[in-house]
PDB file of N, H, CA, C and O in Angstrom:
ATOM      1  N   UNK A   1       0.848  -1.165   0.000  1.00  0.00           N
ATOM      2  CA  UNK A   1       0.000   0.000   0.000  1.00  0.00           C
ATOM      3  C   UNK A   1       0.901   1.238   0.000  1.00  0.00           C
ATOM      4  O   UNK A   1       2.063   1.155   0.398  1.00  0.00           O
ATOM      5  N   UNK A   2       0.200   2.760  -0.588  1.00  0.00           N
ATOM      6  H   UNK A   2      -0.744   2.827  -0.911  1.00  0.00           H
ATOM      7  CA  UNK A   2       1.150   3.366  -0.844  1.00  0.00           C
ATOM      8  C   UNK A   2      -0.016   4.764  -1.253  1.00  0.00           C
ATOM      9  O   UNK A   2      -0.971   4.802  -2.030  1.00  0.00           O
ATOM     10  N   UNK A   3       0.647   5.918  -0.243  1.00  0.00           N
ATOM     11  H   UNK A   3       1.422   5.887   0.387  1.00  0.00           H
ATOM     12  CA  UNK A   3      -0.655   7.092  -0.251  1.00  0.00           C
ATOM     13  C   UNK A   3       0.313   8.199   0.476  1.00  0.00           C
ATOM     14  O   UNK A   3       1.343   7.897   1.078  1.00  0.00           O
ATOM     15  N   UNK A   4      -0.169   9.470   0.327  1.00  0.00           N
ATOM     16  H   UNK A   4      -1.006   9.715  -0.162  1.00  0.00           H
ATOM     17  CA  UNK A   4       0.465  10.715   0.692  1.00  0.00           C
ATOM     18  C   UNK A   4      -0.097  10.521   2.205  1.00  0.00           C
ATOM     19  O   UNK A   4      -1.054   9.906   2.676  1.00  0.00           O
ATOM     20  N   UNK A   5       1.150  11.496   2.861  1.00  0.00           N
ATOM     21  H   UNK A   5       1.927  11.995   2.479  1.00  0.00           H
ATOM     22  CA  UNK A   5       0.723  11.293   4.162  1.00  0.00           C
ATOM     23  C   UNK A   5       2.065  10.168   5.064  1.00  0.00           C
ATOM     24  O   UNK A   5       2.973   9.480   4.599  1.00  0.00           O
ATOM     25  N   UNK A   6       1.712  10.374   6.182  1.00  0.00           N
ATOM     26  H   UNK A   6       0.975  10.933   6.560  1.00  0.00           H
ATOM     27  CA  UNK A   6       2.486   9.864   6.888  1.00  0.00           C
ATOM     28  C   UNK A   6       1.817   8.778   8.239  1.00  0.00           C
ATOM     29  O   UNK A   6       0.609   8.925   8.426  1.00  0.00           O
ATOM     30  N   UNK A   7       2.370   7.976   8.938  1.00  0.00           N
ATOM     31  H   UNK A   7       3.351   7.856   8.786  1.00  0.00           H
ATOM     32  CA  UNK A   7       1.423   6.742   9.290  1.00  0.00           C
ATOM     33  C   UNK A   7       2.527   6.591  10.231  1.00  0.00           C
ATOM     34  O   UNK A   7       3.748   6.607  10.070  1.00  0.00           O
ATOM     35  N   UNK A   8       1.617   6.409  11.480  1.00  0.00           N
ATOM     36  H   UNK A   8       0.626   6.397  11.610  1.00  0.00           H
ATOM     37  CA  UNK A   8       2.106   5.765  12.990  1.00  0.00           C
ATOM     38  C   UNK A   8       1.399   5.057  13.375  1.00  0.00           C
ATOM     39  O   UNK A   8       0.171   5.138  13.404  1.00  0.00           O
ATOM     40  N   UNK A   9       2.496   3.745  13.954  1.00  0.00           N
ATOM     41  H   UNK A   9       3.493   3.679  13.930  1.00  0.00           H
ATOM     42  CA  UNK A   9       1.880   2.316  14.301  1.00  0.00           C
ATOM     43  C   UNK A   9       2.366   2.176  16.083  1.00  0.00           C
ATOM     44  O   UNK A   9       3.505   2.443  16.467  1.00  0.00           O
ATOM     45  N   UNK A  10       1.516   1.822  16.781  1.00  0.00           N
ATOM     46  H   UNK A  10       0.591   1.605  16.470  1.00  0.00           H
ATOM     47  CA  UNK A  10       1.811   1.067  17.922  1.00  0.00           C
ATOM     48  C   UNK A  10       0.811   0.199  18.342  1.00  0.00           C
ATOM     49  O   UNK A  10      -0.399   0.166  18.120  1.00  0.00           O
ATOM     50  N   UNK A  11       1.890  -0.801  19.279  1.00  0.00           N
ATOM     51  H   UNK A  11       2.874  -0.774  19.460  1.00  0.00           H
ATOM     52  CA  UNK A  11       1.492  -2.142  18.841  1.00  0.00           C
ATOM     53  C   UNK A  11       0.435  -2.508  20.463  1.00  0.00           C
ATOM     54  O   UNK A  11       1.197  -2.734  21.403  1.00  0.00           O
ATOM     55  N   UNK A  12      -0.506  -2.557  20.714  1.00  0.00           N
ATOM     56  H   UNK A  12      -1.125  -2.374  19.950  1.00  0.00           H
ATOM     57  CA  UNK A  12      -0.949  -2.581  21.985  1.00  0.00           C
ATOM     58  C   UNK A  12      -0.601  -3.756  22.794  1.00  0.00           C
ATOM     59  O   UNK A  12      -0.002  -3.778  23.869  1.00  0.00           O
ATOM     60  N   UNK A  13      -1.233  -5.057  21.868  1.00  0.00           N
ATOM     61  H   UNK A  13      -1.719  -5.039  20.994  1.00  0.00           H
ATOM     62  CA  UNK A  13      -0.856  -6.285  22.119  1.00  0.00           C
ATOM     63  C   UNK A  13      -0.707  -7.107  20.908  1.00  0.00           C
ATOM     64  O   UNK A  13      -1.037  -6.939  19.734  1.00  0.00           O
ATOM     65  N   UNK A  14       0.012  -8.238  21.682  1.00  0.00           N
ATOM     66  H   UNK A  14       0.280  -8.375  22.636  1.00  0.00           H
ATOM     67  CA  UNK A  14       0.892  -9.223  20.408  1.00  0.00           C
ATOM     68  C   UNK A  14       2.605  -8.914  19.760  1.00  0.00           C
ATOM     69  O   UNK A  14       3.774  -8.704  20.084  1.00  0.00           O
ATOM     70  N   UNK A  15       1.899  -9.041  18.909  1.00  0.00           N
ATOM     71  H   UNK A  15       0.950  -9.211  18.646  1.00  0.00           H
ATOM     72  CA  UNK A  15       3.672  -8.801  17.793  1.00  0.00           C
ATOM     73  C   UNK A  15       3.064  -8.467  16.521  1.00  0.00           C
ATOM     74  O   UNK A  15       1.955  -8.967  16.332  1.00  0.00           O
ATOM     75  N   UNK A  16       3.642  -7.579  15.417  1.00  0.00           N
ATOM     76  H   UNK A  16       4.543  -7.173  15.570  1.00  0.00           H
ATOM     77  CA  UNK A  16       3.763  -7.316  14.242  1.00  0.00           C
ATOM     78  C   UNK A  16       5.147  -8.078  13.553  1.00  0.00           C
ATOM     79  O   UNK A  16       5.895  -8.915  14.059  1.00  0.00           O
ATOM     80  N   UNK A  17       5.174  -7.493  12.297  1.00  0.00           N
ATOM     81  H   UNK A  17       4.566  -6.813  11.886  1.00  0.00           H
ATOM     82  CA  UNK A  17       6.030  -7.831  11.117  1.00  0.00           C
ATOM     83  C   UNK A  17       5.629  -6.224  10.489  1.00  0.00           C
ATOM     84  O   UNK A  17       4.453  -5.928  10.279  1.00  0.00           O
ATOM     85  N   UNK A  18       6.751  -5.264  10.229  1.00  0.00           N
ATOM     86  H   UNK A  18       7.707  -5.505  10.400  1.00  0.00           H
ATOM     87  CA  UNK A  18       6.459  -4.402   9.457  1.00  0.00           C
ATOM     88  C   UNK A  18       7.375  -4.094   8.298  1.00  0.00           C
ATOM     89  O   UNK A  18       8.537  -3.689   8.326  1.00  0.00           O
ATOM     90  N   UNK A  19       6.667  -4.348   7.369  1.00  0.00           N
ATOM     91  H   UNK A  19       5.722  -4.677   7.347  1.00  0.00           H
ATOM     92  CA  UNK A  19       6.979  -4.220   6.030  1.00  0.00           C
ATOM     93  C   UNK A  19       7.079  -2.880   5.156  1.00  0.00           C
ATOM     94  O   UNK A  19       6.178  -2.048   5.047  1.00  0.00           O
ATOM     95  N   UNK A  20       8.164  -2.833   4.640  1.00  0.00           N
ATOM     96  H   UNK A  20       8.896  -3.508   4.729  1.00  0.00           H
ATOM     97  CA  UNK A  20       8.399  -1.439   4.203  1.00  0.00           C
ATOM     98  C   UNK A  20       9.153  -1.357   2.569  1.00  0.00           C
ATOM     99  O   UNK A  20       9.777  -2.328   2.140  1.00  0.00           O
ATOM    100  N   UNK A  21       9.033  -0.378   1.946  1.00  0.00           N
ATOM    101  H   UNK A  21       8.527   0.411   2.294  1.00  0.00           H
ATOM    102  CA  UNK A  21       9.628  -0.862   0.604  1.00  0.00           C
ATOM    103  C   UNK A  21      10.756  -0.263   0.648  1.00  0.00           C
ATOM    104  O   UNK A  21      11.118   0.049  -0.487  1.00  0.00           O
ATOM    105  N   UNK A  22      11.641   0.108   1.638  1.00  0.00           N
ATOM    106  H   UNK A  22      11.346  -0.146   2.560  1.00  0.00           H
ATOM    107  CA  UNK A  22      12.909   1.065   1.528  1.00  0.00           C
ATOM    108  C   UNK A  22      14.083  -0.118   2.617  1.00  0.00           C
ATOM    109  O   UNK A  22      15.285  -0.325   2.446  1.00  0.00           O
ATOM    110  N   UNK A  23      13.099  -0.731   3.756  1.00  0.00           N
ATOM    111  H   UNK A  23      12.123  -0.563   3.895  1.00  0.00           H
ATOM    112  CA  UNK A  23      14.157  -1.067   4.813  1.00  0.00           C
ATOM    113  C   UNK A  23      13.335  -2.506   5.089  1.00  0.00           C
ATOM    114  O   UNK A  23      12.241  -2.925   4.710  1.00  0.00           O
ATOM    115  N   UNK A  24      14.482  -3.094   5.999  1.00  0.00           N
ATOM    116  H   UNK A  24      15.370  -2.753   6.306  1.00  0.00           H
ATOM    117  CA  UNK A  24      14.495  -4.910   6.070  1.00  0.00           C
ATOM    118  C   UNK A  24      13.071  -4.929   7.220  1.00  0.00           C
ATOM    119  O   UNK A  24      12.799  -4.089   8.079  1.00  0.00           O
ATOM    120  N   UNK A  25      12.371  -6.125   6.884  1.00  0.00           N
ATOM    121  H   UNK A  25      12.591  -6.807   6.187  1.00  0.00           H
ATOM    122  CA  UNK A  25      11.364  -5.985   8.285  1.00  0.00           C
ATOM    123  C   UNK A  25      11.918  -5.942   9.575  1.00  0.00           C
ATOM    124  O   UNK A  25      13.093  -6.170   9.862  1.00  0.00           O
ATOM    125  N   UNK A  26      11.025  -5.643  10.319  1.00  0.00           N
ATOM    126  H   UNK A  26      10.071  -5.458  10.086  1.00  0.00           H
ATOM    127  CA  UNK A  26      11.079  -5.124  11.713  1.00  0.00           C
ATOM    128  C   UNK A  26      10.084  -6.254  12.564  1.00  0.00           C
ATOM    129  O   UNK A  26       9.168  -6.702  11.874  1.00  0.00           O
ATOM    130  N   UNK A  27      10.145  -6.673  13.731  1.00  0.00           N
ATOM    131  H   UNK A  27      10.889  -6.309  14.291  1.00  0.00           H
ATOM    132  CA  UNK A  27       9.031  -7.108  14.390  1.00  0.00           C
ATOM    133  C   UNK A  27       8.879  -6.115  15.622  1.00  0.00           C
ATOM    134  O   UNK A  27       9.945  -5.837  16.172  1.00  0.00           O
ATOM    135  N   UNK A  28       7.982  -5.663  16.031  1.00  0.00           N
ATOM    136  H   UNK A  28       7.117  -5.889  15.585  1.00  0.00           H
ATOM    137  CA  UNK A  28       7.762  -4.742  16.532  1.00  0.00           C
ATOM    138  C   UNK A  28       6.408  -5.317  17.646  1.00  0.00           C
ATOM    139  O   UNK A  28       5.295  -5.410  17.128  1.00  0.00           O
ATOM    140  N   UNK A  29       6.552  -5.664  19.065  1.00  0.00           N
ATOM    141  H   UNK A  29       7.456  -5.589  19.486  1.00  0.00           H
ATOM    142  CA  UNK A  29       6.070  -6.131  20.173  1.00  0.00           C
ATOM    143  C   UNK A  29       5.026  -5.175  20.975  1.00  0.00           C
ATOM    144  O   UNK A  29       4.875  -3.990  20.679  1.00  0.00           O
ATOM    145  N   UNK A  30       4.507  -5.657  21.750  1.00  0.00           N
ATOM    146  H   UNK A  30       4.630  -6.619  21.990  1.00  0.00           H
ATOM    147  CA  UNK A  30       3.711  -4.391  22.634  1.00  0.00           C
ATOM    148  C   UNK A  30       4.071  -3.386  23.311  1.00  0.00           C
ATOM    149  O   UNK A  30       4.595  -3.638  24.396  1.00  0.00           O
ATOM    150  N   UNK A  31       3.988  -2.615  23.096  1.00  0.00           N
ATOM    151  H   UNK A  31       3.562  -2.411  22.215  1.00  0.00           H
ATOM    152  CA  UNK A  31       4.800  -1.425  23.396  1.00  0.00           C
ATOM    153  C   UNK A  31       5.757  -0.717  22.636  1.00  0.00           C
ATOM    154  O   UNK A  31       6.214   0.312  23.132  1.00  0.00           O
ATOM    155  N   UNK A  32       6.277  -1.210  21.136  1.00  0.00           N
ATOM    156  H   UNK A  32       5.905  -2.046  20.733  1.00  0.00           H
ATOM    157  CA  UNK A  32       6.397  -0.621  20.167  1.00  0.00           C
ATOM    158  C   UNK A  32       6.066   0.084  19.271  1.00  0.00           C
ATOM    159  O   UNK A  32       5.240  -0.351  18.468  1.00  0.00           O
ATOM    160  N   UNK A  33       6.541   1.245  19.138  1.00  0.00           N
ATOM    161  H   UNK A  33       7.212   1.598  19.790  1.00  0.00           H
ATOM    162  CA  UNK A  33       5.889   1.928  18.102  1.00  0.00           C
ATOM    163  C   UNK A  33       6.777   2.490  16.839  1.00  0.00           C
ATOM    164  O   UNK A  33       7.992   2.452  17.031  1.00  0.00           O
ATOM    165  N   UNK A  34       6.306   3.039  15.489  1.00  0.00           N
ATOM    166  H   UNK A  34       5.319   3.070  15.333  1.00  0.00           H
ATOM    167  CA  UNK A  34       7.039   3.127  14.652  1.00  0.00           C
ATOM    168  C   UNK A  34       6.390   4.206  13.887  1.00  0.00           C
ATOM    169  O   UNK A  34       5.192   3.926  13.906  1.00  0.00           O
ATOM    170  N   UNK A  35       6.631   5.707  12.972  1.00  0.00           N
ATOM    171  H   UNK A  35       7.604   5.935  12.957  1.00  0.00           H
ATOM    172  CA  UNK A  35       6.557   6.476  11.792  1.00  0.00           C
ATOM    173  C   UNK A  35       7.201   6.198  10.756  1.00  0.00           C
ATOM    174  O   UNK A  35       8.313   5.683  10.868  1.00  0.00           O
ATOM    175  N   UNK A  36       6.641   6.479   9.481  1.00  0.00           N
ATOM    176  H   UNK A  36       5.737   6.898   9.390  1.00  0.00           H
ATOM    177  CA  UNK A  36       7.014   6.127   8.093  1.00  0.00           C
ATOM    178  C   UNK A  36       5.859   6.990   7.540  1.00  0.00           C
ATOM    179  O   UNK A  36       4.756   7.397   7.907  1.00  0.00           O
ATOM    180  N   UNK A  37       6.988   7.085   6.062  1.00  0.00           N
ATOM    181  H   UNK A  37       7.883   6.754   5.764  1.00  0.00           H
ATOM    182  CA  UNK A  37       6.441   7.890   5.108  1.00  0.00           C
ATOM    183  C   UNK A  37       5.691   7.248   4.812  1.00  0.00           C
ATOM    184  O   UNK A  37       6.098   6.097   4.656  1.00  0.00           O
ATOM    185  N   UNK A  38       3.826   7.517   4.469  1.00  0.00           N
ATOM    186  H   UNK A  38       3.495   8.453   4.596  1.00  0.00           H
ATOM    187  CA  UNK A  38       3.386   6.593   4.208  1.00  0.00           C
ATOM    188  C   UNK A  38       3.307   6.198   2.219  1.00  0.00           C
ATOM    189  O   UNK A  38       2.768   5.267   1.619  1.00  0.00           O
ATOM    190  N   UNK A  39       4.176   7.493   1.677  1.00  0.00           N
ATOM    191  H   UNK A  39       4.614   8.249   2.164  1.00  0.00           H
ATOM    192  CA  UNK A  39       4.735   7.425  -0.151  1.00  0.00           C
ATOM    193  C   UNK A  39       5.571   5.873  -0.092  1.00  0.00           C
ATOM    194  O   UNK A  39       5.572   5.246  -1.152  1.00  0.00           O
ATOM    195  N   UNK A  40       6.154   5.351   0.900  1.00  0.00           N
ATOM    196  H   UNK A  40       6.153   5.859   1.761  1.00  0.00           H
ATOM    197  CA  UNK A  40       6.616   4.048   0.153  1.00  0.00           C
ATOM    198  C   UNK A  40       5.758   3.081   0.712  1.00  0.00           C
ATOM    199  O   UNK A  40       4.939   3.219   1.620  1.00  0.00           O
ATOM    200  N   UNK A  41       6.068   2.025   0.015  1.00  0.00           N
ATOM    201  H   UNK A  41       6.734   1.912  -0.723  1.00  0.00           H
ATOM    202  CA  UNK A  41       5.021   0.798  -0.063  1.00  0.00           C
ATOM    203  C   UNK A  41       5.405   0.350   1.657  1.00  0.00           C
ATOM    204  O   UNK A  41       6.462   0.554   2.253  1.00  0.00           O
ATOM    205  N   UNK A  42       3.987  -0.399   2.229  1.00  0.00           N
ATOM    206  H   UNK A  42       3.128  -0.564   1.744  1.00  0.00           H
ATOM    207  CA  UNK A  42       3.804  -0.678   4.047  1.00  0.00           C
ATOM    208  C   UNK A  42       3.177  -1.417   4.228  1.00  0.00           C
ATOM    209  O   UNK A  42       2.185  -1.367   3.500  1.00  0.00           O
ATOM    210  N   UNK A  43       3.198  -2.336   5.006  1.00  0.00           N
ATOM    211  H   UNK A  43       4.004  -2.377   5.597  1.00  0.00           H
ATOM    212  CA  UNK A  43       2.273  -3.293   5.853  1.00  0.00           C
ATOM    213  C   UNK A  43       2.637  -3.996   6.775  1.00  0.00           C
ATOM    214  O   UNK A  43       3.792  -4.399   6.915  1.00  0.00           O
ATOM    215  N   UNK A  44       1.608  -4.257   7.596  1.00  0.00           N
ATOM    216  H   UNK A  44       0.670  -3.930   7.482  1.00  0.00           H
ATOM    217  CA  UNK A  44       2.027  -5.374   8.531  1.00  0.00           C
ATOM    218  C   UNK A  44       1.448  -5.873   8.914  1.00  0.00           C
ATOM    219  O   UNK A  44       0.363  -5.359   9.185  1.00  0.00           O
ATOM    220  N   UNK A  45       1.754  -7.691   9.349  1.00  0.00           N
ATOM    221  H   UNK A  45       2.635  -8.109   9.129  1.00  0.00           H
ATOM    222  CA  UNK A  45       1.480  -9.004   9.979  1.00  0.00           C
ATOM    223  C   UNK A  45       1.209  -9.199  11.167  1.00  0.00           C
ATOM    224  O   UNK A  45       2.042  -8.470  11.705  1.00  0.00           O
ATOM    225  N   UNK A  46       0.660  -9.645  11.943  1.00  0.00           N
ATOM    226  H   UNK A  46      -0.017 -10.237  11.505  1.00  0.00           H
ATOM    227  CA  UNK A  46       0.806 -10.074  12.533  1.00  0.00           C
ATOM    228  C   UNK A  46       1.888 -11.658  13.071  1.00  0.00           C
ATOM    229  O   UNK A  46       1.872 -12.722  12.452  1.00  0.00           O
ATOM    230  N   UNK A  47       2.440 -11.476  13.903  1.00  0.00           N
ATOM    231  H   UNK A  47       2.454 -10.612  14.406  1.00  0.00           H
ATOM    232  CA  UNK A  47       2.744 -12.647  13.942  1.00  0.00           C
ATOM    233  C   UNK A  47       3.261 -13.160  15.483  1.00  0.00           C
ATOM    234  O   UNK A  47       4.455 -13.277  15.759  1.00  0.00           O
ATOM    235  N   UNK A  48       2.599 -13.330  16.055  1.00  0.00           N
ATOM    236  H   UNK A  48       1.629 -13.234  15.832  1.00  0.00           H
ATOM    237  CA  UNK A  48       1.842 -13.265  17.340  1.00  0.00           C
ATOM    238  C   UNK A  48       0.817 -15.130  17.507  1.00  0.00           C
ATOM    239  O   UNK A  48       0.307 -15.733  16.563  1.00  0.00           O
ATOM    240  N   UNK A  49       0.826 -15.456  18.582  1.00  0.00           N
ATOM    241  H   UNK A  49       1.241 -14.966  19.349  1.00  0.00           H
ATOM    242  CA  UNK A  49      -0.059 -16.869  18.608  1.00  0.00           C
ATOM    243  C   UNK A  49      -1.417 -16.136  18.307  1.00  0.00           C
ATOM    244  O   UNK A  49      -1.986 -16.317  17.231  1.00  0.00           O
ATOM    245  N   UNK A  50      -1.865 -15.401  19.163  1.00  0.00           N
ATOM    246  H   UNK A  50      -1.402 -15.253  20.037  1.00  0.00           H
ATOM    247  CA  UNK A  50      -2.846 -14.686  18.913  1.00  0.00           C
ATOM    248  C   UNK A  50      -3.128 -13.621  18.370  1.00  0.00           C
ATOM    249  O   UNK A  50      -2.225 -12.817  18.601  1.00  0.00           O
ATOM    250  N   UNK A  51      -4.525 -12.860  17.297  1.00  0.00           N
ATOM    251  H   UNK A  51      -5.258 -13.514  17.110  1.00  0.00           H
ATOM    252  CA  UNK A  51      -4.456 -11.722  16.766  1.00  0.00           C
ATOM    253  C   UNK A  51      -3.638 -10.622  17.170  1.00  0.00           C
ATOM    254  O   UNK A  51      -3.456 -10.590  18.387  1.00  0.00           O
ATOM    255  N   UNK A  52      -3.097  -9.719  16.520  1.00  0.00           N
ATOM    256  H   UNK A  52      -3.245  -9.745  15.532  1.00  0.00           H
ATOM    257  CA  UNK A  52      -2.155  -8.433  17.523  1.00  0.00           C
ATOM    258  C   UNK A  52      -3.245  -7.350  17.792  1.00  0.00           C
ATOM    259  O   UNK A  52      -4.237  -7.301  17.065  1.00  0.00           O
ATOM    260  N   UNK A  53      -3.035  -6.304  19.041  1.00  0.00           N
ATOM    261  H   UNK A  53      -2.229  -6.345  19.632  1.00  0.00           H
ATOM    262  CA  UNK A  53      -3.868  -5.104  18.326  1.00  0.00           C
ATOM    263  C   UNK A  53      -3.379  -3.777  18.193  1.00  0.00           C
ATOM    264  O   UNK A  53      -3.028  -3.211  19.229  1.00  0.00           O
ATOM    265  N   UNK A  54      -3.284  -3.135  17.038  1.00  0.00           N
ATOM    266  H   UNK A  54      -3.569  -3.595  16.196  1.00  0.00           H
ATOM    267  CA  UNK A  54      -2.598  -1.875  16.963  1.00  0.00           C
ATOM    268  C   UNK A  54      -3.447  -0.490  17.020  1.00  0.00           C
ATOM    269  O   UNK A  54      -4.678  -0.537  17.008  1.00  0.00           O
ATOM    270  N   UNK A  55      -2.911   0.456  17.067  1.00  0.00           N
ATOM    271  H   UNK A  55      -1.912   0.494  17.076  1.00  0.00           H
ATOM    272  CA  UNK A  55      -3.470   2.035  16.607  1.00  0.00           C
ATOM    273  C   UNK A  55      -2.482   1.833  15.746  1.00  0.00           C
ATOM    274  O   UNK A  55      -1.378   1.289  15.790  1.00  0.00           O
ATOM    275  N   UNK A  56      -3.274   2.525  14.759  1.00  0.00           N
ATOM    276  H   UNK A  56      -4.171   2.967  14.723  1.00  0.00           H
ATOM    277  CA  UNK A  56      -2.939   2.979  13.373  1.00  0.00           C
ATOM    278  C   UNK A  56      -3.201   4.224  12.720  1.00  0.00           C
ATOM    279  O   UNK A  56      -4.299   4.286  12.167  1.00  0.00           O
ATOM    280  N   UNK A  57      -2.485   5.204  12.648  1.00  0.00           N
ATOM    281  H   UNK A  57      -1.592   5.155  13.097  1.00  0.00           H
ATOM    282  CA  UNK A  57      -2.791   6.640  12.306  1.00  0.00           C
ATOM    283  C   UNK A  57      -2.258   6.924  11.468  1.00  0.00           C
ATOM    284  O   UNK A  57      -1.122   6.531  11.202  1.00  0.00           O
ATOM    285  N   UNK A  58      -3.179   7.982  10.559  1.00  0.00           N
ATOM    286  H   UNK A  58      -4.102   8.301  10.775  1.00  0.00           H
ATOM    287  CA  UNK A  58      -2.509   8.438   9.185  1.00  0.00           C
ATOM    288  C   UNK A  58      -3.171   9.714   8.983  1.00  0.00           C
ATOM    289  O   UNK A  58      -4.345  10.078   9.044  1.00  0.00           O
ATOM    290  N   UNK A  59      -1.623  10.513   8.622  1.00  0.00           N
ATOM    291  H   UNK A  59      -0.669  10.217   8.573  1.00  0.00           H
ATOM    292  CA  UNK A  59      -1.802  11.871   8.778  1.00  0.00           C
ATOM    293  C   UNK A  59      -1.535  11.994   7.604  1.00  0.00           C
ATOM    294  O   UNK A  59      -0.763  11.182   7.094  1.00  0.00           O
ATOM    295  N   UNK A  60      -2.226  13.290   6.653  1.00  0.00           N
ATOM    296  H   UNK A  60      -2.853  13.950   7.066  1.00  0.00           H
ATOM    297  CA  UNK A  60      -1.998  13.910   5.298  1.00  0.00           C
ATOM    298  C   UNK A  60      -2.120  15.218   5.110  1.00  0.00           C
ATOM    299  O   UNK A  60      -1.929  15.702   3.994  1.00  0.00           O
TER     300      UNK A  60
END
């Protein structure tokens, strides 16, 4: 995915995988958080036994 604007992730519970089109993934735990441009390509996994839950914000 890939949009003007900029995007902050933190992770409440679980674990992520964050995917980025510039840099190597990241796993990113509860209590992690992360900004990115949201112009390059982004996503993320879960990967956690159980669902993760994040805030997800996107500013433009």
């Amino acid at each position: 995915m890939r949009h003007d604007g900029e995007e902050f992730l933190y992770v409440h519970t679980g674990a992520v995988r964050l995917l980025t089109g510039f840099y190597e993934p990241i796993e990113t735990r509860r209590g992690d958080s992360a900004c990115l441009d949201a112009s390059m390509g982004h996503n993320v996994v879960s990967v956690s036994e159980d669902d993760a839950t994040i805030l997800w914000v996107t500013s433009l």
